[in-house]
MDTraj code that builds the backbone (N, CA, C; nanometers):
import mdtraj as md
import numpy as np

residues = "UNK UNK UNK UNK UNK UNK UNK UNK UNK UNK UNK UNK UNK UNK UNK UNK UNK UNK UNK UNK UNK UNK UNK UNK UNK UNK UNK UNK UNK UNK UNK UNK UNK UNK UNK UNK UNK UNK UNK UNK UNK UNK UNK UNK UNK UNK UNK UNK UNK UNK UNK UNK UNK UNK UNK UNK UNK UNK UNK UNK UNK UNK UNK UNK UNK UNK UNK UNK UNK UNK UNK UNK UNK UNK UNK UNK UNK UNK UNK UNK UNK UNK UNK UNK UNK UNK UNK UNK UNK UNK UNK UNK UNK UNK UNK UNK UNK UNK UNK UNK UNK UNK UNK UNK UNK UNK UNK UNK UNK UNK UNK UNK UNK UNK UNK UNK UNK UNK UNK UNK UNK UNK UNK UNK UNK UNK UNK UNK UNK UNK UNK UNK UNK UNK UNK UNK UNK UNK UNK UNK UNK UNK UNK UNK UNK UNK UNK UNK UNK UNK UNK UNK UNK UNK UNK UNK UNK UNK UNK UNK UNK UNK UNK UNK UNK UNK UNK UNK UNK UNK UNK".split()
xyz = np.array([
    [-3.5131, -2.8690, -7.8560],
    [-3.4384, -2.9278, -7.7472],
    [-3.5184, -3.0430, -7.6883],
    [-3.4901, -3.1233, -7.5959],
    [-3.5014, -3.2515, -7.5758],
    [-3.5753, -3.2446, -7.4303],
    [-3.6587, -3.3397, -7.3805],
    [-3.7255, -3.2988, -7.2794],
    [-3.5962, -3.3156, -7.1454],
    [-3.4991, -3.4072, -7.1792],
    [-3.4131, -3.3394, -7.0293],
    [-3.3932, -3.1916, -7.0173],
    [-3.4077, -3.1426, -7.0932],
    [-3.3420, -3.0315, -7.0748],
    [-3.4420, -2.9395, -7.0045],
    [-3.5697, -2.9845, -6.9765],
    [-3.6879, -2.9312, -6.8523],
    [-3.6670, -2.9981, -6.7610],
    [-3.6140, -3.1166, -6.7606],
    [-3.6139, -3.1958, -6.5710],
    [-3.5351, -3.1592, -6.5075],
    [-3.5540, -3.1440, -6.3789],
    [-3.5106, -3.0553, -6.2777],
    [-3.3462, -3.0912, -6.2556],
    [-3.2356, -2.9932, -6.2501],
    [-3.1142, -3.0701, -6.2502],
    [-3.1185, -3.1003, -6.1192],
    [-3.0175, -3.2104, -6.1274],
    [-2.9745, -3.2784, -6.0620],
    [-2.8515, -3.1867, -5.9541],
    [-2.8152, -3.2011, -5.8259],
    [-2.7594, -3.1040, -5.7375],
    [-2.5806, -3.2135, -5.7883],
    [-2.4938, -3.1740, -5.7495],
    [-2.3622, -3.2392, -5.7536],
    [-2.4010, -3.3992, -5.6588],
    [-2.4156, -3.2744, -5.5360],
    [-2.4299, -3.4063, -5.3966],
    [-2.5349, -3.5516, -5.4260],
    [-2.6590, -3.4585, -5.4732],
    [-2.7442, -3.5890, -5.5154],
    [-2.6589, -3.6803, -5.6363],
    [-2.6420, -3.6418, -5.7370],
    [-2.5095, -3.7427, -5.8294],
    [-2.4848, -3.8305, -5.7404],
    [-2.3473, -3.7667, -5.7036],
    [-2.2566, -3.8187, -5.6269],
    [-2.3282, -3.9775, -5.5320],
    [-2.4002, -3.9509, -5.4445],
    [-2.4646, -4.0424, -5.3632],
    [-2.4868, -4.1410, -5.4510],
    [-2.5826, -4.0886, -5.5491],
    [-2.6653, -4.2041, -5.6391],
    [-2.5595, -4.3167, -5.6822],
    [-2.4349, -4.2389, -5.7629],
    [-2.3169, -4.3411, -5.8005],
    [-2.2693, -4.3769, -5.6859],
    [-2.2161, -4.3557, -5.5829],
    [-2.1559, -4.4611, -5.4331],
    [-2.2816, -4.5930, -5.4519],
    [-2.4090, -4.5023, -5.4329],
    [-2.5161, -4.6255, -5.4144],
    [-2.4830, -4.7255, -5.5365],
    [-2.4727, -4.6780, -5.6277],
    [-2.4607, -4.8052, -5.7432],
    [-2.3571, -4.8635, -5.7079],
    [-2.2671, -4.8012, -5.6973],
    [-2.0866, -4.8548, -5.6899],
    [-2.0714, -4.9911, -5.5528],
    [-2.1713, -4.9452, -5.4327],
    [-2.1664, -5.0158, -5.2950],
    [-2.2835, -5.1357, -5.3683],
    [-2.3933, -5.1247, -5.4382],
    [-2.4700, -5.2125, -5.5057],
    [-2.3567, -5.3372, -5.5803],
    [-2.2601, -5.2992, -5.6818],
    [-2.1752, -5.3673, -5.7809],
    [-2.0850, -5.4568, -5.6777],
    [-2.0737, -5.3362, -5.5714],
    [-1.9673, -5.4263, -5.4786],
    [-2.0045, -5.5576, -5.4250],
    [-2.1593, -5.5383, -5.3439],
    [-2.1767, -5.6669, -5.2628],
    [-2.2385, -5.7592, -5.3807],
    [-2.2649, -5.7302, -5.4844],
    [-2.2392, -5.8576, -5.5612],
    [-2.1795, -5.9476, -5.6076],
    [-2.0323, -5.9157, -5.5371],
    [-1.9254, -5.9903, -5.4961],
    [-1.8865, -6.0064, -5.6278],
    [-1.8857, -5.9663, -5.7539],
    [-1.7667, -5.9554, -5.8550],
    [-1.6921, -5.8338, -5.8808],
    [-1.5457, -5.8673, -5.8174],
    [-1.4770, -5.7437, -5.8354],
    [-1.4470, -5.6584, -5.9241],
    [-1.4277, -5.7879, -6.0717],
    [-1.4020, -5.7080, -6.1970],
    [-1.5079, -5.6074, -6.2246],
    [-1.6443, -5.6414, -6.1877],
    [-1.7336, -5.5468, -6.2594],
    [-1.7181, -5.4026, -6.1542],
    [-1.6856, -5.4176, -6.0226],
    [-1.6929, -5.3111, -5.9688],
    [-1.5866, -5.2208, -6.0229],
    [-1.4804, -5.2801, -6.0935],
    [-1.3681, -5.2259, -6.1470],
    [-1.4004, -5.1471, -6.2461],
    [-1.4807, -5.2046, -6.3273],
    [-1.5454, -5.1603, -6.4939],
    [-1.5604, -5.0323, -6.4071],
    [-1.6750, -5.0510, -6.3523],
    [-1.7898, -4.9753, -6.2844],
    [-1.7235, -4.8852, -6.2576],
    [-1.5916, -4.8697, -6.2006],
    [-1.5377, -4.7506, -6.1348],
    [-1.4261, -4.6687, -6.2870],
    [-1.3941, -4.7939, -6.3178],
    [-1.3052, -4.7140, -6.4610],
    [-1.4104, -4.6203, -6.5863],
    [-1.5632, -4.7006, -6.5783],
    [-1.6765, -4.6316, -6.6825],
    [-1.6827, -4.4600, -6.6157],
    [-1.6776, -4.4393, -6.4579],
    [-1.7124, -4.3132, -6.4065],
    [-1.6213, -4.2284, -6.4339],
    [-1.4693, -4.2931, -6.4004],
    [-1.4096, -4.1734, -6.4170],
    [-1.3758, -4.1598, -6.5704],
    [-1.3895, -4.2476, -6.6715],
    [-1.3823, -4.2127, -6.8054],
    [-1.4888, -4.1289, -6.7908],
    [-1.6152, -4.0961, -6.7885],
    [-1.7149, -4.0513, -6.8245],
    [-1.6244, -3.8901, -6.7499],
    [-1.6565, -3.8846, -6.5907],
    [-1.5891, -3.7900, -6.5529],
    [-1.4559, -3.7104, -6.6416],
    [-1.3536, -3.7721, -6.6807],
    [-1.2822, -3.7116, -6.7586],
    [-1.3497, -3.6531, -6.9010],
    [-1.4411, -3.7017, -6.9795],
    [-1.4418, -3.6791, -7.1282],
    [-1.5457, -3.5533, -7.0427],
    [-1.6534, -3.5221, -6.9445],
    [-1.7181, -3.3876, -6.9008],
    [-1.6127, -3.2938, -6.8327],
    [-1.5269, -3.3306, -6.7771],
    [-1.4222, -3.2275, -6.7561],
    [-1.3889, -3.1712, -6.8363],
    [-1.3267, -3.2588, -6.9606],
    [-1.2556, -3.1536, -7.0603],
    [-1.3370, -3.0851, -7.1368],
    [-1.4675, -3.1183, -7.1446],
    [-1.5900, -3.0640, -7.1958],
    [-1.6172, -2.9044, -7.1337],
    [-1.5900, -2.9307, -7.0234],
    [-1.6276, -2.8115, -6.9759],
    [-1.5229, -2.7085, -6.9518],
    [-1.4124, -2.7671, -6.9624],
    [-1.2566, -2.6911, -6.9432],
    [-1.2592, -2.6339, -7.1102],
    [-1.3018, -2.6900, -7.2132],
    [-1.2747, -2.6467, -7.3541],
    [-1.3751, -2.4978, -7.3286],
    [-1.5159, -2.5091, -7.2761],
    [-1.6140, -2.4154, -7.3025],
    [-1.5708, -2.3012, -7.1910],
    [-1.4843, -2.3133, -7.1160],
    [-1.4643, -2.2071, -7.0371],
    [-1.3287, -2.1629, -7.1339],
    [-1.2458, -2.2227, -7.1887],
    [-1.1573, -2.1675, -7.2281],
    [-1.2323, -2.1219, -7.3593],
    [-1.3163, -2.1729, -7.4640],
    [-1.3342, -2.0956, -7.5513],
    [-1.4150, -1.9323, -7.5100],
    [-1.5069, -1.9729, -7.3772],
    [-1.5821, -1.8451, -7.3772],
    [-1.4380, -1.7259, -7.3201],
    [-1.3479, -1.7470, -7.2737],
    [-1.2773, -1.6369, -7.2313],
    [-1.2005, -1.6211, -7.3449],
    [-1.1878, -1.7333, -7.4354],
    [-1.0135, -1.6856, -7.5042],
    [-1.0632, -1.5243, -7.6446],
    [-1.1500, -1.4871, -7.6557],
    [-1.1345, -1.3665, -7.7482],
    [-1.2972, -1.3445, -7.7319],
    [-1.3087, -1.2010, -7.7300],
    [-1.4248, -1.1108, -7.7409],
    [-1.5123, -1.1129, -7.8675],
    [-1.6627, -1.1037, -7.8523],
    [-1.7394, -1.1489, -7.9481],
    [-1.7918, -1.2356, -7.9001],
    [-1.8853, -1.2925, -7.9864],
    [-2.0048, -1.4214, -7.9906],
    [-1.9109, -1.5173, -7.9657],
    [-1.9694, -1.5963, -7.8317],
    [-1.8856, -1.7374, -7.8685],
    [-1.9514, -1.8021, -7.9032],
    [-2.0660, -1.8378, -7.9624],
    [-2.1764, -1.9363, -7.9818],
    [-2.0886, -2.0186, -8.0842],
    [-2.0522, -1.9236, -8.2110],
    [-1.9742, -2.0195, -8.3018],
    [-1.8606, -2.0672, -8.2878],
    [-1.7606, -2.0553, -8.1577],
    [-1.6600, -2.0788, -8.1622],
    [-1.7104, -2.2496, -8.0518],
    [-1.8175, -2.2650, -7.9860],
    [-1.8592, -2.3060, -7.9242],
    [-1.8602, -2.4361, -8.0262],
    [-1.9896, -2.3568, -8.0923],
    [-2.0502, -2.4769, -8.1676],
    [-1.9452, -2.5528, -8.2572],
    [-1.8266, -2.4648, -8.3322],
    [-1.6828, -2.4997, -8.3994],
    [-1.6229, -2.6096, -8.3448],
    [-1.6173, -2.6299, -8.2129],
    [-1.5158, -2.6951, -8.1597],
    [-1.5765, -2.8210, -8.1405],
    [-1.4955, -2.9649, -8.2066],
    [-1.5683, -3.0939, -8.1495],
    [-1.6221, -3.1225, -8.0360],
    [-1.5669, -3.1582, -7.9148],
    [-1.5515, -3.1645, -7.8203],
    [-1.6678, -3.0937, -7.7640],
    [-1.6748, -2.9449, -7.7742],
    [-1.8038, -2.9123, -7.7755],
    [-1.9366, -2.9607, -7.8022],
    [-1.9050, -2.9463, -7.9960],
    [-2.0418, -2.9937, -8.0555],
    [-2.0858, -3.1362, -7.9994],
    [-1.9662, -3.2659, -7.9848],
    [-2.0307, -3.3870, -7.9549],
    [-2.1133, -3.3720, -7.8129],
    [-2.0743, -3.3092, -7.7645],
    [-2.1682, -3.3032, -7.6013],
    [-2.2781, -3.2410, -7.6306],
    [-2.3051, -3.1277, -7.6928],
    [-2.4071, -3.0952, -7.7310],
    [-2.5060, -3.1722, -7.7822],
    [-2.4401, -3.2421, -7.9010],
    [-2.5085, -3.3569, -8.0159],
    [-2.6091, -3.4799, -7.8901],
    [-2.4581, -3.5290, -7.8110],
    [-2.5390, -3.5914, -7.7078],
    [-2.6088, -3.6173, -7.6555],
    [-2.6612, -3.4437, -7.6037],
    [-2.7514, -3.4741, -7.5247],
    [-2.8555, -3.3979, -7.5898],
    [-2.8730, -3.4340, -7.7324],
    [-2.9805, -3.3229, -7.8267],
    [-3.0192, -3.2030, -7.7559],
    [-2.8856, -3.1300, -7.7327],
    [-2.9052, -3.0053, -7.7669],
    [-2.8732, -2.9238, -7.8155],
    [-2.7516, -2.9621, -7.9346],
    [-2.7118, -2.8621, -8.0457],
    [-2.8273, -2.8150, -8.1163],
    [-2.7800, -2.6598, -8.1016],
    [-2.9088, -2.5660, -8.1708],
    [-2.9255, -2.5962, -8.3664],
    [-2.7937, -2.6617, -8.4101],
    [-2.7840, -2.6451, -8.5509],
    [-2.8795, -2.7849, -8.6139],
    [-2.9178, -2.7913, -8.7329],
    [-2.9996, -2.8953, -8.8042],
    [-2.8818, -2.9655, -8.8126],
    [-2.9305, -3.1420, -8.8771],
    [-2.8572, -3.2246, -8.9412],
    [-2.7447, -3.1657, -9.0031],
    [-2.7814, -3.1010, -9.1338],
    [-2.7599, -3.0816, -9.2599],
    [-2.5899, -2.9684, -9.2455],
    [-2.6656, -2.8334, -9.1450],
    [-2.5432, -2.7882, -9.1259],
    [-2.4287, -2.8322, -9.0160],
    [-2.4715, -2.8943, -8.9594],
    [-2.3104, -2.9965, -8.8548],
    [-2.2926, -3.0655, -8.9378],
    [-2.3471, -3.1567, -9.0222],
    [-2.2445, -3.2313, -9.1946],
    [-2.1751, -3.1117, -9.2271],
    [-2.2055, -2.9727, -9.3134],
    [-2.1839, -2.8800, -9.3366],
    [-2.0058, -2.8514, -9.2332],
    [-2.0532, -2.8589, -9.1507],
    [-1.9536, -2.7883, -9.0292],
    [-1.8228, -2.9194, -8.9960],
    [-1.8683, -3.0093, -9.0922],
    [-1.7845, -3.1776, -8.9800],
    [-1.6556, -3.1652, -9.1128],
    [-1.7624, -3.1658, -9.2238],
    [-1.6768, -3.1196, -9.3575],
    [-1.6228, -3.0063, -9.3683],
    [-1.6274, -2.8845, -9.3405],
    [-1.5416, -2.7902, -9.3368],
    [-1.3548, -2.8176, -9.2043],
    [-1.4194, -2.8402, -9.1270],
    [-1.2883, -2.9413, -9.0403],
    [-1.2095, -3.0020, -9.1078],
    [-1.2628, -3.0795, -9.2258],
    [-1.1400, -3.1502, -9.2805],
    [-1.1682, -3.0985, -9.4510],
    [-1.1416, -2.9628, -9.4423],
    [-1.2204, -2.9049, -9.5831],
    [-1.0383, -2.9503, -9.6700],
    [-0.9568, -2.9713, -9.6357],
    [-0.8651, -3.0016, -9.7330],
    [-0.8741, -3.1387, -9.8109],
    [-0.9455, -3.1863, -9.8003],
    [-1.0133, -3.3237, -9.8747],
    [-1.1036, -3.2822, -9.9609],
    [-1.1643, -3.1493, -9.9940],
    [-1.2439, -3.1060, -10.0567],
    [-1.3927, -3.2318, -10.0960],
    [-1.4515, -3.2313, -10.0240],
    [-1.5565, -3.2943, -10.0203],
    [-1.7202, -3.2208, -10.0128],
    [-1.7974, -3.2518, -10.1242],
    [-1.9181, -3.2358, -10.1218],
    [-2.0186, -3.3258, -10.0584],
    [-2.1486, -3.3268, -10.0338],
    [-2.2556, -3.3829, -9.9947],
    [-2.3253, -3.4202, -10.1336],
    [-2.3235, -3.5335, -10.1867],
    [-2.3771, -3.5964, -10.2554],
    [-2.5354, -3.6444, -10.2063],
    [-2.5546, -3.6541, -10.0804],
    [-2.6757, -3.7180, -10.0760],
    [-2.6622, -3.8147, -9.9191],
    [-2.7727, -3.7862, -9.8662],
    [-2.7722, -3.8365, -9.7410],
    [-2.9059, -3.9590, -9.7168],
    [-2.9108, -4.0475, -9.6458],
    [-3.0047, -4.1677, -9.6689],
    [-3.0590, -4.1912, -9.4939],
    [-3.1562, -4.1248, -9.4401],
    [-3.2009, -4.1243, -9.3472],
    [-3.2213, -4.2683, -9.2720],
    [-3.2671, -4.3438, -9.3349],
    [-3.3014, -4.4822, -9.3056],
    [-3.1913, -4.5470, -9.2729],
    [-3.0716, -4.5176, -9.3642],
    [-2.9354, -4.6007, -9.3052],
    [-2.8749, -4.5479, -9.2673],
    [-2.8742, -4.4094, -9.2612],
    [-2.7342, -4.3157, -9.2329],
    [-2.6391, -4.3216, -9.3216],
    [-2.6412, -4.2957, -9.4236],
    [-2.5710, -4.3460, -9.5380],
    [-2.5568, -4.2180, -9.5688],
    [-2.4050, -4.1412, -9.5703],
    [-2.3877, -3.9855, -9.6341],
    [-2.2771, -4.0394, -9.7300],
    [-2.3596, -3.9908, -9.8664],
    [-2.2153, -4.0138, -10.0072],
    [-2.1952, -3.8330, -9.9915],
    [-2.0606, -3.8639, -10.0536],
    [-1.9702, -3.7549, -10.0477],
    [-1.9262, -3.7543, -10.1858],
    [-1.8933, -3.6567, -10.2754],
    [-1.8250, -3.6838, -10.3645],
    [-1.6785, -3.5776, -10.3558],
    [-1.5772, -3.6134, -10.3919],
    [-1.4612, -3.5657, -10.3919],
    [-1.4756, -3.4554, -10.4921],
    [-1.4217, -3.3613, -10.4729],
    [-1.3645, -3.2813, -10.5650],
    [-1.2844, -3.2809, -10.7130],
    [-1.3029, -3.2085, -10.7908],
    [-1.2054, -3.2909, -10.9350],
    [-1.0757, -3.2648, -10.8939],
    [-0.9695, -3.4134, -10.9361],
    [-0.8391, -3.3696, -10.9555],
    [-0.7928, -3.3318, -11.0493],
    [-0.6498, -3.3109, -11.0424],
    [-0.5668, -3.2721, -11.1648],
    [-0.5123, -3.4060, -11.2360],
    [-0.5525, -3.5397, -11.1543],
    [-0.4981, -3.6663, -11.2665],
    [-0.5739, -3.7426, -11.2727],
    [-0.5621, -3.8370, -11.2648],
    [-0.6507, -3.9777, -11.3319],
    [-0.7974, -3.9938, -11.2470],
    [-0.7966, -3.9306, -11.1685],
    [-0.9595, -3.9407, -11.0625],
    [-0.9378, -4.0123, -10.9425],
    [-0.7760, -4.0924, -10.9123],
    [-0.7910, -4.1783, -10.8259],
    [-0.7984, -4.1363, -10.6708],
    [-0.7826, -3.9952, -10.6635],
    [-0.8139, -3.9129, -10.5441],
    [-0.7235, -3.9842, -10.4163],
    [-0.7504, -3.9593, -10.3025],
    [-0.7248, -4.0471, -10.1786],
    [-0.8589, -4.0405, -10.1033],
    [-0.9419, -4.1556, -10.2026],
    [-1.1004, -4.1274, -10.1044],
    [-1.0645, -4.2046, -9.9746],
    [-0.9654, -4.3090, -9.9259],
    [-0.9725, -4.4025, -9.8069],
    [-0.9482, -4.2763, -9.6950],
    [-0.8439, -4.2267, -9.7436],
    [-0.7858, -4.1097, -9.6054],
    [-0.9036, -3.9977, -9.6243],
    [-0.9698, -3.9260, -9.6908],
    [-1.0931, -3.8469, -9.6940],
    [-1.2285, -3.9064, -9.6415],
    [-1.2064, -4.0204, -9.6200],
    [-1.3775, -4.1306, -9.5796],
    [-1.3268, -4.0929, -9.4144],
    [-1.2074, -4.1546, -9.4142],
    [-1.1705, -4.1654, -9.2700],
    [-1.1587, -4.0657, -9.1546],
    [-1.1193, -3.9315, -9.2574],
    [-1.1403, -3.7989, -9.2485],
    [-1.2240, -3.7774, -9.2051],
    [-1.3625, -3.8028, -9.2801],
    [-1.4925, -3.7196, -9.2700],
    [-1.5312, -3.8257, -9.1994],
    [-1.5159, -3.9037, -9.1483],
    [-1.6273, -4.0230, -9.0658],
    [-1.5932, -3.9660, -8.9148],
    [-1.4157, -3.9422, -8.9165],
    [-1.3615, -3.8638, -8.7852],
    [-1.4437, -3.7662, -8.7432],
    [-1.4558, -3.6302, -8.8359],
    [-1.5335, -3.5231, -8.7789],
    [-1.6862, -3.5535, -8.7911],
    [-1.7499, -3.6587, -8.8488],
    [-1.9179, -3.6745, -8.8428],
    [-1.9248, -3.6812, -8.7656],
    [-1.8276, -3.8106, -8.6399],
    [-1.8916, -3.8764, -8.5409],
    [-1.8977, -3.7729, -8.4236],
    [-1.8063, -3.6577, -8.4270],
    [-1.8668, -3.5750, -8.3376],
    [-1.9621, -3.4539, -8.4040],
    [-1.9566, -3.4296, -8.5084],
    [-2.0674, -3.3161, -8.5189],
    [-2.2115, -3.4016, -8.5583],
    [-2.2000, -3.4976, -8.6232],
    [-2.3488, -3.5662, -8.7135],
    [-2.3380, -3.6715, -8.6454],
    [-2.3388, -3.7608, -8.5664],
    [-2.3641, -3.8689, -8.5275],
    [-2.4667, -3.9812, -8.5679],
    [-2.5430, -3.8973, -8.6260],
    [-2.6427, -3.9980, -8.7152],
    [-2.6252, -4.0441, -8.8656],
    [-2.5199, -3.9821, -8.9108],
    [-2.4396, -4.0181, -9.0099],
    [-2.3456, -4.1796, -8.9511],
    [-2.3643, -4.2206, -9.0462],
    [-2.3262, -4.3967, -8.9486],
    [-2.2226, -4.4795, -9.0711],
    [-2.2409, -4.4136, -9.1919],
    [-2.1704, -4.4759, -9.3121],
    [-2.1535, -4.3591, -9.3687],
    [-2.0141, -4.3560, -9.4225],
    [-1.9991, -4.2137, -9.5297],
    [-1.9054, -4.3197, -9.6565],
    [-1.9668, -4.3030, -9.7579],
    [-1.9320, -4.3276, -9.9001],
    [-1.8654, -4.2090, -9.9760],
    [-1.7684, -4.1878, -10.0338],
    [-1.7027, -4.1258, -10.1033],
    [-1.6908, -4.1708, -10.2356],
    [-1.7480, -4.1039, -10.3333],
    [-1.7479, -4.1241, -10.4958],
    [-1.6178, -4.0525, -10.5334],
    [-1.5349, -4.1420, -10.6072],
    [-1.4121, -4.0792, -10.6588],
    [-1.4222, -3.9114, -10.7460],
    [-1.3342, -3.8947, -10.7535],
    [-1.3225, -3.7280, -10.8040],
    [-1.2984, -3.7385, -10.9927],
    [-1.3819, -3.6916, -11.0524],
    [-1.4034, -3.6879, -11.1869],
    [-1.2217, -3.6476, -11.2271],
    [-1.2041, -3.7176, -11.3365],
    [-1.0713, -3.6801, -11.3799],
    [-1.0549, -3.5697, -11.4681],
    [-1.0213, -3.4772, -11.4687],
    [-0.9808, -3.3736, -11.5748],
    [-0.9015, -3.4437, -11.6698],
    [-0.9005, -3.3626, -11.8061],
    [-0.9015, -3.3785, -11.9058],
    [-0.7869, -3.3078, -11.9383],
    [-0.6471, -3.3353, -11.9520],
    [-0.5238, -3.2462, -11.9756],
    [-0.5271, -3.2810, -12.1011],
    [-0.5759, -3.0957, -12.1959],
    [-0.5544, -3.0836, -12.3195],
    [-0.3782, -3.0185, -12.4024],
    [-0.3662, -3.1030, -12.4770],
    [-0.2633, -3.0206, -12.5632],
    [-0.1082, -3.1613, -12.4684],
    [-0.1622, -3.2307, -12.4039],
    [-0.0533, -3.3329, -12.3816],
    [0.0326, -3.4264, -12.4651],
    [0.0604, -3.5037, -12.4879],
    [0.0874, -3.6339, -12.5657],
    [0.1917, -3.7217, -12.5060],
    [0.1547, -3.8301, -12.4729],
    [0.2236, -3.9678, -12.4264],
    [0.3061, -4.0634, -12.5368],
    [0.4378, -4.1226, -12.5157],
    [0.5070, -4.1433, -12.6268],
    [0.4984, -4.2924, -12.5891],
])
top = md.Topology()
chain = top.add_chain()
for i, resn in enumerate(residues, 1):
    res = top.add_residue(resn, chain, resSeq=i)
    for name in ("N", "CA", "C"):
        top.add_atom(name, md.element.get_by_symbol(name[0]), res)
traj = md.Trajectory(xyz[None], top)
């Protein structure tokens, strides 16, 4: 875990103040648009931790048992976690977990490239010519990386080996 996660939290009230202080700061600098940004960045931010925290109360009540995995399962979850480095899971299994989300694309881990963020994927074999649908499976898996792997930054998809239909013939 990440060293915020030892600094002392922060109370609501103290927040709160600190942003007025910024917000009354943006103001007398006499450009309105930015105080506008300024106020539309909070409550975006405010909304995407609301529902953050409305998902984790609804997952911890909705069924008995461990919620850790239903926790860690859920995007929305995992990206806040990812965030603020403190998902308990490695790299390797949130790829693992981003790809099972969109496991109907049947996609493997070919190989991951630390330096660029570069995750190849290879498709699964089809039943025809190999031409797969890697665009909608890239787009797929880039969807669920960016909240479980975030350090995944490029995903490459190698087409799907073509099977070999024996006993056919074309006229």
């Amino acid at each position: 875990m990440s060293a915020t996660t030892t600094a002392r939290p922060a109370s609501a009230e103290e927040t709160g103040r600190r942003i007025e202080e910024i917000l009354d700061r943006l103001s007398a600098s006499g450009e309105p648009a930015n105080v506008a940004a300024a106020e539309e960045l909070v409550r975006c931010l405010m909304d995407f931790y609301g529902n953050g925290l409305a998902r984790v109360l609804h997952l911890l009540s909705a069924a008995p048992g461990e919620p850790l995995p239903r926790l860690l399962g859920d995007e929305l979850v995992a990206s806040l976690l990812v965030l603020h480095d403190l998902h308990p899971e490695d790299r390797d299994t949130r790829i693992g977990r981003a790809l099972d989300s969109v496991r109907q694309h049947e996609l493997e881990v070919a190989g991951f490239d630390e330096e660029t963020g570069t995750l190849r994927l290879r498709a699964a074999a089809s039943g025809g010519c190999g031409c797969g649908s890697g665009t909608g499976a890239r787009e797929a898996a880039e969807a669920a990386l960016a909240c479980f792997a975030p350090e995944v930054t490029v995903v490459e998809v190698e087409p799907a080996p073509a099977l070999l239909q024996i006993g056919t013939k074309t006229r």
